[in-house]
C-alpha positions in Angstrom: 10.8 -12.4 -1.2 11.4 -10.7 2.3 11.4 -12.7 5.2 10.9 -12.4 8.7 10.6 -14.6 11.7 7.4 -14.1 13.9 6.3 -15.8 16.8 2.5 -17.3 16.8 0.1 -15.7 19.5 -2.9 -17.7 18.6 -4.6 -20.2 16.1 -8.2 -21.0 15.0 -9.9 -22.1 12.7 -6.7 -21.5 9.3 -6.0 -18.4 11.2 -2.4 -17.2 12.9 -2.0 -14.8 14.7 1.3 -13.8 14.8 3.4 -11.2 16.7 6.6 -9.5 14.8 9.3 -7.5 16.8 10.4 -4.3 15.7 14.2 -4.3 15.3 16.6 -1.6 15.8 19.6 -1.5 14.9 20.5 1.4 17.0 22.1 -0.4 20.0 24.8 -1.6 17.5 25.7 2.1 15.5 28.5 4.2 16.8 26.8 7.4 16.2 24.0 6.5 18.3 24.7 9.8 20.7 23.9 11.9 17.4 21.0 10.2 15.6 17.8 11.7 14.8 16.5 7.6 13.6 17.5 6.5 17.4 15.5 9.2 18.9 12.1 8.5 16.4 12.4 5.3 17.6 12.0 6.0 21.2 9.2 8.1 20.4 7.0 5.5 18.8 5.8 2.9 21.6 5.1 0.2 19.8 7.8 -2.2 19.5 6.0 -5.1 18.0 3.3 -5.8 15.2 0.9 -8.4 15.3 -1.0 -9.3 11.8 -3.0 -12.1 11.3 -1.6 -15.4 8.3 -3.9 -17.9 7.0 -2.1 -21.2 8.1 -3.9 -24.6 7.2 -1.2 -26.3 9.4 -2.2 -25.8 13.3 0.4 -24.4 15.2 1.1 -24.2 18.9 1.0 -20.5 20.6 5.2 -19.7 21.0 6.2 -21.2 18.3 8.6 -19.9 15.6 7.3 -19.3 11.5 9.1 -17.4 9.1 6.8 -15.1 6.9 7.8 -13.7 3.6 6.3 -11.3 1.6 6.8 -10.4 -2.0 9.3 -7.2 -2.9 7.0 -6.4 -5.7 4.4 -5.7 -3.3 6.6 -3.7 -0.7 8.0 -1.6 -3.2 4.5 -0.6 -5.0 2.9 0.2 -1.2 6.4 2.7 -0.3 5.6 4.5 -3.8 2.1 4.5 -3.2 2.3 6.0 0.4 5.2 8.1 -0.4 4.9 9.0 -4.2 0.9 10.0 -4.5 1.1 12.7 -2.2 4.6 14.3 -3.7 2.9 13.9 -7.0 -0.2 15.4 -5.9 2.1 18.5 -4.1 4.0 19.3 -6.9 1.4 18.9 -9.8 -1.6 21.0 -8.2 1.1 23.8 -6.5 2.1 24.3 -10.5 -1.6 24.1 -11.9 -2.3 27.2 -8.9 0.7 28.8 -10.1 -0.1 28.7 -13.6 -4.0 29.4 -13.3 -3.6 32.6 -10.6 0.6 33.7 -11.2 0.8 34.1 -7.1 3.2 32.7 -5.0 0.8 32.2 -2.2 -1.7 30.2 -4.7 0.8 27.9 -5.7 1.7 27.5 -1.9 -2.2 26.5 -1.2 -1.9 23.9 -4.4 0.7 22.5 -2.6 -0.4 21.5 0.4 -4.3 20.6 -0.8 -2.4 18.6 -3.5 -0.5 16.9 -0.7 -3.3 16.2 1.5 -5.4 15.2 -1.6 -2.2 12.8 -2.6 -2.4 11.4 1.4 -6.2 10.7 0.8 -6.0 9.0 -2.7 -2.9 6.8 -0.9 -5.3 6.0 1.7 -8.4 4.9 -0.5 -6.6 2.8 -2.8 -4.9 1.4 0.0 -7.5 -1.1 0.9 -8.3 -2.2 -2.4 -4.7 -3.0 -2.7 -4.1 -4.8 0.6 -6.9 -6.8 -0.1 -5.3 -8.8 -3.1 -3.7 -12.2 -2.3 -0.1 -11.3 -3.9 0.0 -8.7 -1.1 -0.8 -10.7 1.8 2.2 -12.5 3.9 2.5 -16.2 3.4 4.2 -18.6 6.3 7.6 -20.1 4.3 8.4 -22.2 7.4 7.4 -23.3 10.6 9.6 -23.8 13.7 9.2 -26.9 16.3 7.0 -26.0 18.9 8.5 -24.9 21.9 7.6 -27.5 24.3 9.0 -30.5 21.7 12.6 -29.7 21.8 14.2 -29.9 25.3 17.7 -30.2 26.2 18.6 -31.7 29.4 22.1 -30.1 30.9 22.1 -32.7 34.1 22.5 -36.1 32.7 25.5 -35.2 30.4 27.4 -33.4 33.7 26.4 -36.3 35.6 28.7 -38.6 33.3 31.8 -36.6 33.6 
């Protein structure tokens, strides 16, 4: 199981919604003056995701869950998104090679079996996302922020 903490926007009616931050581990890396990952990163401007957890349990907006998701499922969506459209590159630039002997056919297959790898990855994508094992679950629940308070003044006081 992967886990993750999130912090709750809103709830109604069994439904969180829940806001994830982005992490980066680019402010820690010694290299960071040469890295092509720190530079993506800046790029892309969104620095938090926000997805939406069945929770019976009513929670208050702020508060703290973990989610967890299986590695089972993670794994098979990476191959999917990353796999179908290598698969459909290499095996369609070799059936244009074989069927027409030309260099430049085999370079077409290529990249209509890439895009026609991309679009099979994105149709069974939905069909996949909408099974249960795929979906985040809520492991654990934080205290609400406004329960827990810690008062600094009364223990100087008694010094």
């Amino acid at each position: 199981m992967i886990k993750e903490w999130a912090t709750v926007v809103s709830w109604r009616d069994g439904q969180a919604l829940v806001s994830c931050d982005v992490k980066s581990s680019c402010s820690s890396c010694s290299s960071r003056a040469g890295c092509g990952s720190r530079v993506l990163n800046k790029l892309g401007p969104q620095t938090e995701h926000t997805i939406s957890v069945p929770s019976v349990e009513p929670l208050v907006v702020g508060q703290k869950v973990e989610l967890g998701i299986s590695e089972g499922s993670l794994l098979t969506s990476a191959m999917l998104v990353y796999m179908t459209p290598l698969l459909g590159l290499f095996v369609i630039a070799a059936v244009f090679q074989l069927l027409f002997n030309s260099d430049l056919a085999a370079f077409a297959g290529g990249v209509l079996g890439g895009v026609g790898g991309f679009l099979v990855a994105r149709g069974l994508s939905p069909r996949l996302a909408a099974k249960d094992a795929w979906q985040p679950v809520i492991l654990s629940v934080g205290l609400p922020p406004d329960l827990l308070r810690v008062d600094t003044t009364s223990s100087e006081m008694s010094q």
